[in-house]
C-alpha positions as CSV (number, residue, x, y, z in Angstrom):
1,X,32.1,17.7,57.8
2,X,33.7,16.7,60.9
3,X,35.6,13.7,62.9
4,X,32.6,12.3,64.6
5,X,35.5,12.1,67.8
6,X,36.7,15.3,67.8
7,X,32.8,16.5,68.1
8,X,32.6,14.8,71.3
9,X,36.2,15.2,72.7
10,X,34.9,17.4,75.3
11,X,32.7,15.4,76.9
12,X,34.0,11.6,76.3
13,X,36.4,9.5,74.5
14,X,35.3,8.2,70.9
15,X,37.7,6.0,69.1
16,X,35.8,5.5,65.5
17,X,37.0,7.2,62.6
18,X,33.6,8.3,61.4
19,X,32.9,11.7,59.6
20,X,29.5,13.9,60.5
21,X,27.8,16.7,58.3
22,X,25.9,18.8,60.2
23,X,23.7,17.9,63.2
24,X,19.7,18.2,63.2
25,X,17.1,17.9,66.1
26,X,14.6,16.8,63.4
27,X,15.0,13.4,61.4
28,X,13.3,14.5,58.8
29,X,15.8,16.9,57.8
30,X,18.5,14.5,57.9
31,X,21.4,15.1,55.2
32,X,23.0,11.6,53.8
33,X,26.0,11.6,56.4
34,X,24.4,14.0,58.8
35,X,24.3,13.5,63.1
36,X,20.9,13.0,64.3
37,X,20.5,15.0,67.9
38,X,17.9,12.4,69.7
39,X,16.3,14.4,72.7
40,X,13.0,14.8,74.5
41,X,11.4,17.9,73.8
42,X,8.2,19.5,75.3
43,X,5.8,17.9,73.0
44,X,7.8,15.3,71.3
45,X,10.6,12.6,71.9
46,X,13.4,12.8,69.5
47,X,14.7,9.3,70.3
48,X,11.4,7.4,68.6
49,X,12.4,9.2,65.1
50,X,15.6,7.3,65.6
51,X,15.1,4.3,62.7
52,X,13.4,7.2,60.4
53,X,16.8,9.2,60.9
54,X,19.3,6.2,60.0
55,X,16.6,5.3,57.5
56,X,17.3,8.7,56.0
57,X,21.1,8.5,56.0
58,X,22.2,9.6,59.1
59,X,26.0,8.6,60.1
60,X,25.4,8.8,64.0
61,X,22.6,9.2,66.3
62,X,23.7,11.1,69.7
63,X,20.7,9.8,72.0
64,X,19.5,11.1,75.2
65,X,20.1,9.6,78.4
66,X,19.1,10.2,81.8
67,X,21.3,7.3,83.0
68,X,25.1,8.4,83.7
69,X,26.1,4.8,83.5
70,X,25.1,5.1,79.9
71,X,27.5,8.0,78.7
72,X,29.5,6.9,76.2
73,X,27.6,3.7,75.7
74,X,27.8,2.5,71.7
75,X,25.4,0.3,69.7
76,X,25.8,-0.7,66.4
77,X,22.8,-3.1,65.6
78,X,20.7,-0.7,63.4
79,X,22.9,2.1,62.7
80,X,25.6,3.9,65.0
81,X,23.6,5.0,68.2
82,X,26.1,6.5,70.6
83,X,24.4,7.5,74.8
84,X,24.9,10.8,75.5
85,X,24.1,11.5,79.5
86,X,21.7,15.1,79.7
87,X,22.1,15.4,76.0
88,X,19.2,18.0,76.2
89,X,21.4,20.2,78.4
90,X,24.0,20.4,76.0
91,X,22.6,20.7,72.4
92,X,24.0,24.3,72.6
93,X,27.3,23.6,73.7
94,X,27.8,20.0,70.6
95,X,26.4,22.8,68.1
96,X,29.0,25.3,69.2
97,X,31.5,22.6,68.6
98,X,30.9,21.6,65.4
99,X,30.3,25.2,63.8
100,X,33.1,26.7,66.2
101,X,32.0,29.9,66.0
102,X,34.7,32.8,66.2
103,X,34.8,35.1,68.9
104,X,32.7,38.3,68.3
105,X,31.7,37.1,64.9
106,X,29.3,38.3,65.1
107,X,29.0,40.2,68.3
108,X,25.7,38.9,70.5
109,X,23.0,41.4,71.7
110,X,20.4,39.2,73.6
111,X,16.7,41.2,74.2
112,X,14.4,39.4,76.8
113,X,11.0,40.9,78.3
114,X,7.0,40.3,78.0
115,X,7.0,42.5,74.9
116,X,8.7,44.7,73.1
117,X,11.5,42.5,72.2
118,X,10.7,42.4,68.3
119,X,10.7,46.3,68.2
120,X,14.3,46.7,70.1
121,X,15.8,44.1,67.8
122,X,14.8,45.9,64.7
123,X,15.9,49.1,66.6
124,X,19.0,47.8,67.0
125,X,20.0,46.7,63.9
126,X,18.9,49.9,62.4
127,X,21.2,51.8,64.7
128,X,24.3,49.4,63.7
129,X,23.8,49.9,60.3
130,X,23.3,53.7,60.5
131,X,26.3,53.6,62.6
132,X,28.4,51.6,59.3
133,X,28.9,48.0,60.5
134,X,26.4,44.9,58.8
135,X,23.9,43.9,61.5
136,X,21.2,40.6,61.9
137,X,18.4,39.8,63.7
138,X,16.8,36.8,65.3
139,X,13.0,36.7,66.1
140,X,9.6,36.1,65.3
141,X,10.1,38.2,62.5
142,X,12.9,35.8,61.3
143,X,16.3,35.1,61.4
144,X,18.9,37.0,58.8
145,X,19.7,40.3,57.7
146,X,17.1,43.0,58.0
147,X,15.2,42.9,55.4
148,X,16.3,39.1,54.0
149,X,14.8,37.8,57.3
150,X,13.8,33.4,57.2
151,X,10.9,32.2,59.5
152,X,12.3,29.8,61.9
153,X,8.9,29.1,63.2
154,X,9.4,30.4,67.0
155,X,11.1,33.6,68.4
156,X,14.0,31.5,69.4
157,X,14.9,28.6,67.4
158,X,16.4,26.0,68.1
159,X,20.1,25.3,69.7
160,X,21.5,23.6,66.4
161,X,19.7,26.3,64.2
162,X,20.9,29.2,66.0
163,X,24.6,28.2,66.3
164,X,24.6,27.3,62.3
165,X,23.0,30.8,61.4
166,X,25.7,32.4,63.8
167,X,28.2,31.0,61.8
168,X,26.6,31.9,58.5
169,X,26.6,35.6,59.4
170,X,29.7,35.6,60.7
171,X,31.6,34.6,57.5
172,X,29.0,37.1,55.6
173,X,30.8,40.3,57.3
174,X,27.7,40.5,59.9
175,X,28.8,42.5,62.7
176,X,26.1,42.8,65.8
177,X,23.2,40.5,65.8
178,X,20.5,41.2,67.4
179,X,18.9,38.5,69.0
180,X,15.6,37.8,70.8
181,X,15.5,35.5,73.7
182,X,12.2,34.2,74.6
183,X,11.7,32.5,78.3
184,X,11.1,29.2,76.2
185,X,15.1,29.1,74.8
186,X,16.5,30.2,77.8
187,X,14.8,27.3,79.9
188,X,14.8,24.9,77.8
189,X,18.4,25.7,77.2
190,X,18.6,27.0,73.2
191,X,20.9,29.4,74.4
192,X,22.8,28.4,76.6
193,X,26.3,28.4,75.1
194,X,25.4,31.4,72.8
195,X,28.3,33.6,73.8
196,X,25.9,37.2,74.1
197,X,27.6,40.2,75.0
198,X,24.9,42.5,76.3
199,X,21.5,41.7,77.8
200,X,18.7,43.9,77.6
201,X,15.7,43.3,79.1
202,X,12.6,45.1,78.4
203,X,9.5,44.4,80.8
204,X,7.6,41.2,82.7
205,X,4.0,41.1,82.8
206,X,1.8,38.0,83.0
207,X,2.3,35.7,80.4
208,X,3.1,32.1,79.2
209,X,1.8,30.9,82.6
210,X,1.3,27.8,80.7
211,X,4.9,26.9,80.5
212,X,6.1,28.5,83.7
213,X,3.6,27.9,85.8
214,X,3.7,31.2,88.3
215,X,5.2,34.6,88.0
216,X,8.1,33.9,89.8
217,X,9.7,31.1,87.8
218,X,8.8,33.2,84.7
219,X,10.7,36.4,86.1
220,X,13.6,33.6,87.0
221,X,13.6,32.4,83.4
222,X,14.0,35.9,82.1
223,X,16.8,37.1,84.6
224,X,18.9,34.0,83.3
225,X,20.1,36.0,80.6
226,X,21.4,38.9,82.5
227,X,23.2,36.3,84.1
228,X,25.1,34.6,81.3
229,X,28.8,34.8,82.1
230,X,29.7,36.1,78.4
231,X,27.7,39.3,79.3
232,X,30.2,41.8,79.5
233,X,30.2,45.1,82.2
234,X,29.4,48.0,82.7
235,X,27.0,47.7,79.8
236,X,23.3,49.3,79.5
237,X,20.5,47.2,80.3
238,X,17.4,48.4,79.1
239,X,13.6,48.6,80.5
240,X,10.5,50.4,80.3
241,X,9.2,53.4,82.7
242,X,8.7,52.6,85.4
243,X,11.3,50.2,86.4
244,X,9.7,46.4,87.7
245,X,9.8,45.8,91.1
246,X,12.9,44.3,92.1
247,X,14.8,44.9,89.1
248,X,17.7,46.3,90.4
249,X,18.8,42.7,92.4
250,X,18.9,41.6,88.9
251,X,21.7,43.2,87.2
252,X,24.8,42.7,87.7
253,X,27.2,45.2,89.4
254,X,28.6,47.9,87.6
255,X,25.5,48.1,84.9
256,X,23.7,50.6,84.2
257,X,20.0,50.3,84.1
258,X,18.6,52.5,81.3
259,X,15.1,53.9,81.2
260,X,13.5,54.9,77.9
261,X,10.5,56.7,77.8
262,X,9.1,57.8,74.0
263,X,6.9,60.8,72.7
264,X,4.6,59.2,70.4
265,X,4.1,60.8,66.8
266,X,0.3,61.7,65.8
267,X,0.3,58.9,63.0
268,X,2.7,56.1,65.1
269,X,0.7,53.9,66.8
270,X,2.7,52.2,69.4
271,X,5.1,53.3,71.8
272,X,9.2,52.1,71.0
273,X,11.5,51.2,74.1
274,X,15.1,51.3,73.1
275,X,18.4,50.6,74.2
276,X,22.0,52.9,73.8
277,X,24.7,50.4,73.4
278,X,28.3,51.7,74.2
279,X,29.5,51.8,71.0
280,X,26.8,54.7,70.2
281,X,29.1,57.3,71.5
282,X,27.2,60.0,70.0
283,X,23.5,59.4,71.4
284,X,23.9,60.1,75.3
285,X,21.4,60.4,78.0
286,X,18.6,62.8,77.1
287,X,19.4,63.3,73.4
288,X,16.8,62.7,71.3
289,X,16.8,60.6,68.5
290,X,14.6,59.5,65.5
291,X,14.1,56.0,64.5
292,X,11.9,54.1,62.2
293,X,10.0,51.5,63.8
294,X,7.2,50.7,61.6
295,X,7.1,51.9,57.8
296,X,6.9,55.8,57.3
297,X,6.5,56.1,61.4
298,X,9.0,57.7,62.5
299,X,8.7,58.6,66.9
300,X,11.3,60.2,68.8
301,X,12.5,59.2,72.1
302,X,14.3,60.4,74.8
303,X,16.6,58.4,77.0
304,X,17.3,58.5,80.1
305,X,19.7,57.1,82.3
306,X,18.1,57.1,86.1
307,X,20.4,54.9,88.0
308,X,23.3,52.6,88.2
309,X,24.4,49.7,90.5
C-alpha cells in the first residue's frame, strides 16, 4: 500500500489522503483498493474500462491525457479519476515509484536484436549461476528464475509487470536478471525507467515491419537501449559475425564491441551467440567455453573481441 500523494509527488501536487495497492494496466485485474493505470495502448484504450475498474474496487484511476491543461485535474462523480498529462510516457517511471526498487537489486542485463535474444538470456543466467550469484530471466520463455519461469504473454511485458517482478526478485536474493527487450517495450516505453546496466545487442534483420514501418525506425528502436543513461562503460556489447553495417556509431564510447562466432556440435542444431560480462574474469577473448543451450546440447564457442571505440 501506498499514500496515493506520495505516488504522484514527482510529477504534481495531490492533497487526499487516500491509500493505493498496487497499480494495473488491466481493469480486470483490479485488487479491492488497487490504482487503475488508464492509457491508450496499440490495440486497446484503457480509459473505456474505467467504470468496469471502479466497478471492481479500484481506489483511483490515473487517466491519460493528451491535454496539459488537464494535469492534475480531479473528478469525483463516479469514483476518483485523477488527469495525468502523457500518462503513457510514464507508466515506467509511477511503477518505479510505487515498488521503489533498490539499486542493483537485482542488477539489469538488457538483450535487444532480431533473434537470438532468448538464447543469450538463458546463456546468461547460466553463466551467473555457474559463477555463484542467483540469476532471472525475462522473455518469451517467461519471467522468473530459470527453471520457475511464468508466461507474461509477450517477450517484454508490461511497464507495471516488469517493475513489480523486479522487486520480487530483488527481495528473493536474485542477483543479475537477464532481461529481453523487444523493439515493441522499448517504443512503446515498457522500459523506460528500468535502470539496466549493460546492453547487448545481438543482430537486425527484417522484421516487425508491421509496427515500425521501415528498417530504419526499427534499427532506431533497437539502438534505444544502448542508449539508456543507466548503461554503465566500458562494458561488452555483444553481436553476431559479421558486425551490421553501421554498428559502431551505435555504441557508446569506451565499449567494447564483442564478436562471438560458435563451432557447432554434430547433434546441436542451432548456432549460440554470447556475451562475456566483466564480472567473468576468468573467460577472456579466445577462450573457449562450453555451455548448454538446449537440453543435452552442449556447443562450444569462441570469443572474440575485434574492436573497440
Amino acid at each position: 500500500m501506498m499514500l496515493l500523494k506520495d505516488l504522484l509527488a514527482p510529477w504534481f501536487h495531490y492533497a487526499g489522503s487516500e491509500t493505493v495497492a498496487e497499480p494495473t494496466l488491466d481493469s480486470r485485474k483490479v485488487v479491492r483498493g488497487g490504482l487503475f493505470v488508464a492509457v491508450p495502448g496499440f490495440k486497446t484504450d484503457g480509459r473505456e474500462y474505467i467504470a468496469a475498474a471502479l466497478k471492481n474496487g479500484a481506489t483511483a484511476v490515473l487517466k491519460h491525457t493528451d491535454n496539459p491543461d488537464f494535469h492534475g485535474k480531479v473528478s469525483r462523480d463516479e469514483g476518483l479519476v485523477i488527469e495525468f498529462f502523457r500518462l503513457n510516457r510514464q507508466v515506467s517511471a509511477l511503477a518505479a515509484q510505487y515498488y521503489g526498487l533498490l539499486p542493483g537489486k537485482p542488477r539489469i542485463v538488457g538483450v535487444t536484436g532480431t533473434n537470438g535474444k532468448t538464447s543469450v538470456t538463458q546463456l546468461i543466467a547460466q553463466w551467473i549461476e555457474l559463477y555463484g550469484q542467483q540469476a532471472g530471466v525475462m522473455g518469451t520463455l517467461g519471467n522468473g528464475r530459470p527453471g520457475h519461469l511464468h508466461d507474461t504473454g509477450n517477450t517484454t511485458a508490461d511497464a507495471i509487470t516488469l517493475m513489480s517482478q523486479f522487486k520480487q526478485m530483488g527481495e528473493s536474493g536474485v542477483d543479475v536478471c537477464a532481461m529481453e527487450v523487444s523493439s515493441h517495450g522499448l517504443v512503446q516505453g515498457r522500459v523506460d525507467a528500468v535502470p539496466f546496466e549493460v546492453a547487448v545487442f545481438t543482430n537486425l534483420s527484417r522484421d516487425h515491419l508491421d509496427f515500425h514501418k521501415n528498417m530504419e525506425a526499427y534499427a532506431a528502436a533497437k539502438q534505444r537501449l544502448l542508449r539508456f543513461p543507466t548503461v554503465k562503460k566500458p562494458q561488452l556489447i555483444l553481436t553476431i559475425a559479421p558486425a551490421p553495417l553501421g554498428l559502431t556509431a551505435w555504441i557508446k564510447r569506451g565499449c567494447w564491441a564483442l564478436v562471438c562466432k560458435t563451432i557447432r556440435a554434430p547433434h546441436c542444431w542451432h548456432s549460440m551467440p554470447i556475451t562475456i560480462m566483466p564480472a567473468f574474469k576468468h573467460v577472456s577473448a579466445g577462450r573457449k567455453v562450453k555451455v548448454n543451450c538446449k537440453p543435452r546440447c552442449w556447443a562450444s564457442l569462441t570469443c572474440q573481441i575485434c574492436w573497440r571505440r
